[in-house]
N, C-alpha and C positions, 0 to 999 in steps of 0.2 A: 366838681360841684361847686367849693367853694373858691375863690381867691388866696393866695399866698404870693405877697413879695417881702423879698429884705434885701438889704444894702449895707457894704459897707466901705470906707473910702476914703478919701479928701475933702468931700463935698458936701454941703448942708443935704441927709439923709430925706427926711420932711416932703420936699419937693417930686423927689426920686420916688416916694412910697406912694402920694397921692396920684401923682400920675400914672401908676403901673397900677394903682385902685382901680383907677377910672377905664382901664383897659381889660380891666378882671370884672368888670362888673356885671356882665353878660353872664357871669358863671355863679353868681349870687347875690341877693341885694337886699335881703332882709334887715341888715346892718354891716359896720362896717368901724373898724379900729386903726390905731397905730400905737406902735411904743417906740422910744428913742431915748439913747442913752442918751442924756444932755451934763453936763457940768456934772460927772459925778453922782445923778443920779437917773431913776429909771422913770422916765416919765410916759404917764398911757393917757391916752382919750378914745374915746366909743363912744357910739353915736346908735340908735336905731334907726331904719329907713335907711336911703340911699345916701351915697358918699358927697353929697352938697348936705345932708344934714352934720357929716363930720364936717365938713370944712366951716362951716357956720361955726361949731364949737372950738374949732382951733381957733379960730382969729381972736381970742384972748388969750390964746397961748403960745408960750417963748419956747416950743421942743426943738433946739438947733444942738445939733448934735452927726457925728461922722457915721452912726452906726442906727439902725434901724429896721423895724418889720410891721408889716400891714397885712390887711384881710381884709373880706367884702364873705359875707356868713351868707348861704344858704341854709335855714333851721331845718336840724336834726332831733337832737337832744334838748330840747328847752322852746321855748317862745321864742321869736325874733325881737327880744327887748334890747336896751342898753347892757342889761346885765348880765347876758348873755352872749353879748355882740365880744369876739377877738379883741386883742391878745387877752389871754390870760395869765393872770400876775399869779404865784406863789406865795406862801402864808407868812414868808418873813420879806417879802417885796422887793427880794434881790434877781426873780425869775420872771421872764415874759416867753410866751410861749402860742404861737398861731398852727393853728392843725388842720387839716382838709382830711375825711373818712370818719371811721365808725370805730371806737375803743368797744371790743365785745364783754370786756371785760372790767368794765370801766366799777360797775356797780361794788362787786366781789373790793375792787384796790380801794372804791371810794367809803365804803364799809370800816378798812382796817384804818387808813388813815383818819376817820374819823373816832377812831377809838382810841388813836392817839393825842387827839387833840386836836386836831386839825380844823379849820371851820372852812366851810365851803360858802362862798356866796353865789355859786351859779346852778342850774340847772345840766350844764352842759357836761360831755365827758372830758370834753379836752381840758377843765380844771383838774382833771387827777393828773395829766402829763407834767403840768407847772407844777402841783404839789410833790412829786415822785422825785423829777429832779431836783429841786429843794431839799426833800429828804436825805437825796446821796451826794449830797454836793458838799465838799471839805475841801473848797480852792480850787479846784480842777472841773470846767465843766463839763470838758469832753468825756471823762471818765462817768462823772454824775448822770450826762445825757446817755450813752451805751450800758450802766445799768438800769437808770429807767425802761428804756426802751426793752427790755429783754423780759422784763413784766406784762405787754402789754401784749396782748391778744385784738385783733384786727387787722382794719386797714390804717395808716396814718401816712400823712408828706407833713414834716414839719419843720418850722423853723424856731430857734431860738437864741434867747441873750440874755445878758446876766448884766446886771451894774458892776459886779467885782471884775468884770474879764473884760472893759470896753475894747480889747482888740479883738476880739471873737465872735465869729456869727457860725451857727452850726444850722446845717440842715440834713434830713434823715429821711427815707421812705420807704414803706412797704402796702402797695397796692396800690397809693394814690401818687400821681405824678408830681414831680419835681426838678427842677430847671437849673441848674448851678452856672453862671454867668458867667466869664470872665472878660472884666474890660482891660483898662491900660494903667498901667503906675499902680497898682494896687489895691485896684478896686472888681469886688465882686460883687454878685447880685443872686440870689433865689426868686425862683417864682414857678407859680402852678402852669404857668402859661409862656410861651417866647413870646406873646404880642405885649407881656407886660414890660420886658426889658431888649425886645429890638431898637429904642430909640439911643441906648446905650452899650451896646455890644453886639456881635454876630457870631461870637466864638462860645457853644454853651455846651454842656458835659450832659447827655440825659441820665440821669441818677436809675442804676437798679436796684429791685428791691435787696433791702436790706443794707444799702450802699450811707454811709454816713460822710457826710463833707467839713469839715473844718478848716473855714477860709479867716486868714486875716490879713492887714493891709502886707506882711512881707509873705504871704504866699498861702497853698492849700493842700493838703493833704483828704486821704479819699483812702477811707476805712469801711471794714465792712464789722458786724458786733459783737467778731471778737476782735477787734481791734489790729485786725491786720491790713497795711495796705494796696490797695485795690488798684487797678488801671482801667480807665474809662478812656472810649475814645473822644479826643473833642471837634464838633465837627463845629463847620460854616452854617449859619442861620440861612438859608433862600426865603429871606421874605420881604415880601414889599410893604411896607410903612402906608402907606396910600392908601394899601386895599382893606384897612381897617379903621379909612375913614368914612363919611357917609355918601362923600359922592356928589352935594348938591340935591340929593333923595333926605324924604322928612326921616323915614326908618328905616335901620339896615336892613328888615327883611324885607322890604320894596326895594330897595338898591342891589341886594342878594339876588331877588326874583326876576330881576329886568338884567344881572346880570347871567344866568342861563345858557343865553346863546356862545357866550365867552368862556363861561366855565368847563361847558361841553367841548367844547372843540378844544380846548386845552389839557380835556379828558381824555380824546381820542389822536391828539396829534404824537405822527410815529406809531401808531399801534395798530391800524389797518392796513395792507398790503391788500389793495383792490384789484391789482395785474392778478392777483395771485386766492384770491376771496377766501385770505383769512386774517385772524387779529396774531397780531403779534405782540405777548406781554412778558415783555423780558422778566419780571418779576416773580415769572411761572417759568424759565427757562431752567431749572434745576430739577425742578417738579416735572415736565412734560412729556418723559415715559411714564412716568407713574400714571399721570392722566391718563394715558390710553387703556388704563386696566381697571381701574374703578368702576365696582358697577352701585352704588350708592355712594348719595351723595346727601350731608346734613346741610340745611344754612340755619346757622344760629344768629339773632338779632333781636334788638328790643326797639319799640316805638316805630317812628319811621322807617329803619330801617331793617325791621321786619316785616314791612308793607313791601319794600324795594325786592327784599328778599321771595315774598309770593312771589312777584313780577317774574324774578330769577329762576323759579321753578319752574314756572309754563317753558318759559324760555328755554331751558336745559333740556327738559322732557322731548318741549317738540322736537327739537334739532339734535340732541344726540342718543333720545331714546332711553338717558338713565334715569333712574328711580330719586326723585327731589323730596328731601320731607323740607320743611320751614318750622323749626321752633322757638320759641322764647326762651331767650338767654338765662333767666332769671327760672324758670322750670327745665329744662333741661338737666342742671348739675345736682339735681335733688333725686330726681326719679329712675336714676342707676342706667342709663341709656344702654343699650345694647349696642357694641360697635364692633364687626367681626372685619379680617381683613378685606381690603376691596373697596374701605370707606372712606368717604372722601369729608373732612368738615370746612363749611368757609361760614368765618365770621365777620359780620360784619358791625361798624359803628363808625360814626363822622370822627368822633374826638379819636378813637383806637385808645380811650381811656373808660369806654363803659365797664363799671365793677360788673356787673352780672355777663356781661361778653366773655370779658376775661377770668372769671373765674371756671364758666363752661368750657372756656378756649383750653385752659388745663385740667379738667376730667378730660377731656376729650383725646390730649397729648396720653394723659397716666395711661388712658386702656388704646396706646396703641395709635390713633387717628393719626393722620397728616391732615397740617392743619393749613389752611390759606384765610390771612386777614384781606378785605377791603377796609379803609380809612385814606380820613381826610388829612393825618395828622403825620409827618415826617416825625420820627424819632418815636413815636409814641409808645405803647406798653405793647398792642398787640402787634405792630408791624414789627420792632423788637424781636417781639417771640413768639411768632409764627415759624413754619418751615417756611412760607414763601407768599406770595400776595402781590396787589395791586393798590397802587396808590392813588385817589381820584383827582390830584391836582385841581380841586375845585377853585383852590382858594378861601381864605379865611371866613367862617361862615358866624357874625357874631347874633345876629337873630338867634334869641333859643326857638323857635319853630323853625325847625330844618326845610329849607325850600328848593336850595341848587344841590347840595347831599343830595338829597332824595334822587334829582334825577341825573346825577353826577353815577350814584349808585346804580341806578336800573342801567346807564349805558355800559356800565363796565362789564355788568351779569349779561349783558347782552354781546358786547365780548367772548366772553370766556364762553359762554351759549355758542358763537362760532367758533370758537378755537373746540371744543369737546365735540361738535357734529362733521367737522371738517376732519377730524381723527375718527369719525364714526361713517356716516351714513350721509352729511350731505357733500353733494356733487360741485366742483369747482365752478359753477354756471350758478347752482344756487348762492354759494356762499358767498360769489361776485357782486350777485344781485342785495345779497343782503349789506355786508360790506360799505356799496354803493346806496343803499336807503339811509347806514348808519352817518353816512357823510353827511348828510340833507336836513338830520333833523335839528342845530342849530338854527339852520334857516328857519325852519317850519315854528321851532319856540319865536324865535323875532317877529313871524308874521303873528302871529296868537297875538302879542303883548300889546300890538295894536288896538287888543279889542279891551284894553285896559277900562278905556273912558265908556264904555257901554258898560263894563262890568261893575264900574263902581255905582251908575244910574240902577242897575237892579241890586245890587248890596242896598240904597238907598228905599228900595219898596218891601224889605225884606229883614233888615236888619231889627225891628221890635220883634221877631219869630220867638218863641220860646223852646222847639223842638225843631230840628230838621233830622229828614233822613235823605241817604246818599243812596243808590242802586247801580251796581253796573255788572257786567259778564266776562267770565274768561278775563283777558288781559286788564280789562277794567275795573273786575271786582276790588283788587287789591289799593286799584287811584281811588273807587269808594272809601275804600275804608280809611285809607292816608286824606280823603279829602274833609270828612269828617272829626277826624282827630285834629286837621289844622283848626277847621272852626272852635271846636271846644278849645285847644289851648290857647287861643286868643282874643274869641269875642265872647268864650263863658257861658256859648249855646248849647244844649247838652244835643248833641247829633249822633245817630249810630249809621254804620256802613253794613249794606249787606248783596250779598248775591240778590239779583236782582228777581228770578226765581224766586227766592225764600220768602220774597215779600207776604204773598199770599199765606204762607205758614203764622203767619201769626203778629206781624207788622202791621199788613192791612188794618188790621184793629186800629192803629193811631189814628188815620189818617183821616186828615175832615179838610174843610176851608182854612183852618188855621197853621195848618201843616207842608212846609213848602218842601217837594221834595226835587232833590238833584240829581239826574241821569244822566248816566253817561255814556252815549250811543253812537258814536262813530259807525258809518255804515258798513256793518263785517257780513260774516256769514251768520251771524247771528241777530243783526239790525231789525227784525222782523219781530223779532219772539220779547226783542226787546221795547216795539211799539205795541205788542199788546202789553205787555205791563203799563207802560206809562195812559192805554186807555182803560186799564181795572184804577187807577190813580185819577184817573180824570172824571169817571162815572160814580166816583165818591166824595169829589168837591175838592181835593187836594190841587194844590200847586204844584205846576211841575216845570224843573227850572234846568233845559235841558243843555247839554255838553255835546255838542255833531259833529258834523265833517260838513263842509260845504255842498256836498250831494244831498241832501237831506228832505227835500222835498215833501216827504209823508211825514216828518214830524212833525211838519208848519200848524197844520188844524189841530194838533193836540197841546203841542207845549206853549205853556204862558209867557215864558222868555227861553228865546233859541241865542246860542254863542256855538258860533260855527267853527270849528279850526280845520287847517289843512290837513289833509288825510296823507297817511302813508303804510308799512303795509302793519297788519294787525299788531304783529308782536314789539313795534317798536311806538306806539301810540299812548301808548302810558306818560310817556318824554313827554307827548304835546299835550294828552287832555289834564294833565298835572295842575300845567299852569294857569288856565282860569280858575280853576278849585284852590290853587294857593292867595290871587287876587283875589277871588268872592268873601275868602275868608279875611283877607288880610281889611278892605274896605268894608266890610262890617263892623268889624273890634274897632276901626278908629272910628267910623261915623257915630257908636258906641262910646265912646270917649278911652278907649282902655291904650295902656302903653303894650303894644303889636311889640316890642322886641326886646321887653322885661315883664311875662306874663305874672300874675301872682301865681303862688305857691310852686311854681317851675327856675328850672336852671338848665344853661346848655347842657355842659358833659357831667352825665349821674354816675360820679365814683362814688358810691354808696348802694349796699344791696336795698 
């Protein structure tokens, strides 16, 4: 959710933290800090707003100094003020201290400490982590940090430093991620993210929980809280510096969007064997007796990726005939799930850092499940520690509105959809055919993306809308409801998604001339039942702003704006009708004047329940 970097080194620290800012700032941006040992003492500034308001406030300030930590806050615990905004100092001002997650317990510690004198100036919980260590700190911070920490009830990734230890930077985690660096001649780095210290290392240790690191310029050790040490493997970063720039595009989620075609096929390459019409996911080659015996199957997912996740039940059901349910991450580990053997769970999440993924990912391990992650993220929490999974090679996704995830995820459930019917019920002839549809539809997203410049003309007659609804069937119900949730998280329209059916149940009531609504009708076996909807929409003065196939013919006289795409066959159509609904929405928010890839009150990856 939020940002965390630190450094420590040879090098004016300063420069190193603001940049690895500006790289985290997709992950929060409510405010934004720094602290740096400088000469001796511990010097902080915070800023509210974005990190050009901190750099404003630095340029009257001298913080040069070897050793340093920053933050970009997503608000939790408090307002997004200054006084609120990272690091947080300690009550004798020898502790700085920057945190990403949730202290469950924060109120109960901040109670006693305050009974002892203590004065709080912040709202937030991560001031009891700085007061705590303060409290046990007599020369030794590592020790003061491993008692703190053993008080604390939640999630935390944290980094801190001390003015008495300028050769120490510790960092510590449990449930939110953390990054531990290592460059060359003695320099280390932390961070919530590798994109904030790829421009300085490739060689980075992924911390697990409970894993504490205590790095100084002659070297680092790697404890766990009872103070024994730990071996973490260190692997090579694979990432490309470039892909986390914008590209010559104004937003990254229009540079994300238009990249699609690229990221798909970087999704699927090596994994289809078309001689042979099936997927081949080495990352299930451990798992793939078991598959054949599963007769239930969970997908747990929050937000988009529980839209992806519908998709993936149609998908399983037709083709191998098992039983799919699609739950919410965040409801699932509350209501005692039934999991008997035979069950199959796959989680999914772009970051493989969502808190509510991962904490259903383990109910689900405790009674028993095998589990399978999809994510976007190499090293991450759930690819970690799952039994086995698939990686979507999308590429770095910094838009918080997920647009290549999205369909980076429905190709892969379409995947493992033929790898489970290919062990089931479908025939080598089918699964060739499908196989060979799954090649095609990079193409078929490139052809769509054409029709960018007509899309933003009807964003243009549409954008003052105060309500929109989405409608679509089967394979497209679930692009409704993901098409809708893009709109509100970026242009602030409030839109709902619904089977297109249900309309009549009690929707219809909206709908007048003010009400633009969005279908999405590819011509299936369904195309019919879906043009009388959109004429009980048109016999009521609604707007109807539809999503085809180039066959389309009978929707002409009905819909107010047609956006045709290439057809191909139903179950993989989600890929293509996606992407106009991610452009509708994306030229909206900005004709709107809204910042498209720093929504308010949103962050990319939500390690926070």
């Amino acid at each position: 959710m939020c940002g965390i970097v630190g450094y420590i080194g040879f090098r004016d620290a300063l420069p190193i933290l603001i940049e690895g800012l500006k790289k985290l700032e997709y992950r929060g941006y409510d405010s934004a800090g720094v602290s740096v040992i400088s000469s001796g003492r511990l010097e902080t500034e915070r800023a509210a707003g974005k990190i050009i308001a901190l750099e404003e406030k630095l340029k009257s300030r001298n913080m040069q100094g070897f050793l340093g930590i920053g933050h970009t806050r997503w608000a939790t615990h408090g307002a997004p003020t200054e006084n609120n905004a990272h690091p947080h100092t300690s009550f004798d001002g020898k502790i700085a201290v920057v945190h990403n997650g949730i202290i469950e317990n924060y109120a109960v510690l901040k109670a006693k400490l305050q009974a002892e004198g203590i004065e709080f100036k912040s709202d937030t919980d991560t001031e009891v982590i700085a007061h705590l260590i303060a409290r046990f700190y007599q020369g030794d911070l590592k020790k003061a940090v491993i008692q703190a920490l053993g008080k604390l009830e939640g999630a935390f990734g944290i980094a801190v430093i001390c003015k008495d230890e300028p050769d120490v930077i510790i960092g510590a985690r449990r449930g939110s991620p953390l990054i531990f660096g290592i460059g060359e001649g003695g320099e280390y780095y932390l961070a919530s993210d590798v994109s904030a210290i790829v421009n300085y290392t490739q060689k980075v240790v992924y911390l697990d929980d409970n894993d504490i690191v205590i790095a100084k310029r002659s070297g680092y050790t790697l404890l766990n809280l009872h103070s024994q040490v730990v071996q973490r493997e260190i692997q090579e970063v694979d990432f490309d510096v470039d892909s986390v720039a914008k590209g010559g595009f104004e937003h990254f989620m229009l540079k994300e969007i238009f990249e699609q075609p690229t990221s798909l096929r970087d999704t699927m390459r090596g994994r289809l064997l078309i001689s042979e019409g099936i997927a081949k996911l080495s990352g299930l080659d451990a798992n793939i007796k078991e598959l054949r015996t599963i007769n239930r199957i969970i997908i747990i997912a929050c937000g988009t990726s529980y839209y992806a996740g519908m998709v993936g039940e149609y998908m399983i059901e037709d083709l191998a005939g098992v039983p799919v349910e699609v739950e919410y991450a965040s409801e699932f580990r509350y209501r005692n799930p039934i999991i008997k053997p035979g069950t199959l769970v796959i989680c999914i999440s772009q970051s493989g850092e969502t808190a509510d993924t991962l904490a259903a990912m383990k109910e689900a391990q405790h009674k028993g499940a095998t589990v399978l992650g999809i994510c976007n993220a190499v090293g991450s929490s759930i690819a970690r520690n799952s039994n086995g999974g698939v990686y979507l090679h999308a590429g770095p996704e910094i838009g918080v509105a997920s647009t290549k995830a999205f369909s980076a995820q429905v190709l892969v459930l379409s995947m493992i959809a033929l790898l489970l019917g290919r062990q089931r019920r479908v025939s080598y002839e089918q699964g060739m055919d499908l196989a060979t549809a799954i090649t095609k539809i990079p193409d078929l997203v490139e052809e769509t993306l054409k029709q960018n410049d007509k899309i933003k003309a009807i964003a243009e007659k549409y954008k003052d809308a105060k309500n929109f609804l989405y409608l679509g069937r089967h394979y497209n119900y679930p692009v409704a409801m993901e098409g809708a949730l893009k709109l509100k998280e970026i242009s602030y329209i409030h839109a709902e998604g619904y089977p297109a059916a249900e309309m009549k149940h009690g929707p219809i009531a909206l709908i007048d001339e003010n009400m633009p609504v969005v279908v999405i009708a590819p011509r299936d076996a369904l195309f019919d039942k879906i043009v009388s909807n959109v004429r009980e929409i048109k016999a009521r003065g609604g707007k109807v702003i539809a999503i085809t196939t180039q066959d389309c013919t009978p929707l002409n006289q009905f819909a107010d704006e047609l956006i045709c795409v290439p057809a191909t066959t139903p179950m993989l159509m989600p890929m293509v009708t996606c992407v106009p609904l991610q452009l509708l929405a994306y030229h909206i928010a900005v004709l709107r004047g809204n910042n498209v890839d720093q929504p308010r009150n949103l962050a990319k990856s939500v390690t926070v329940e």
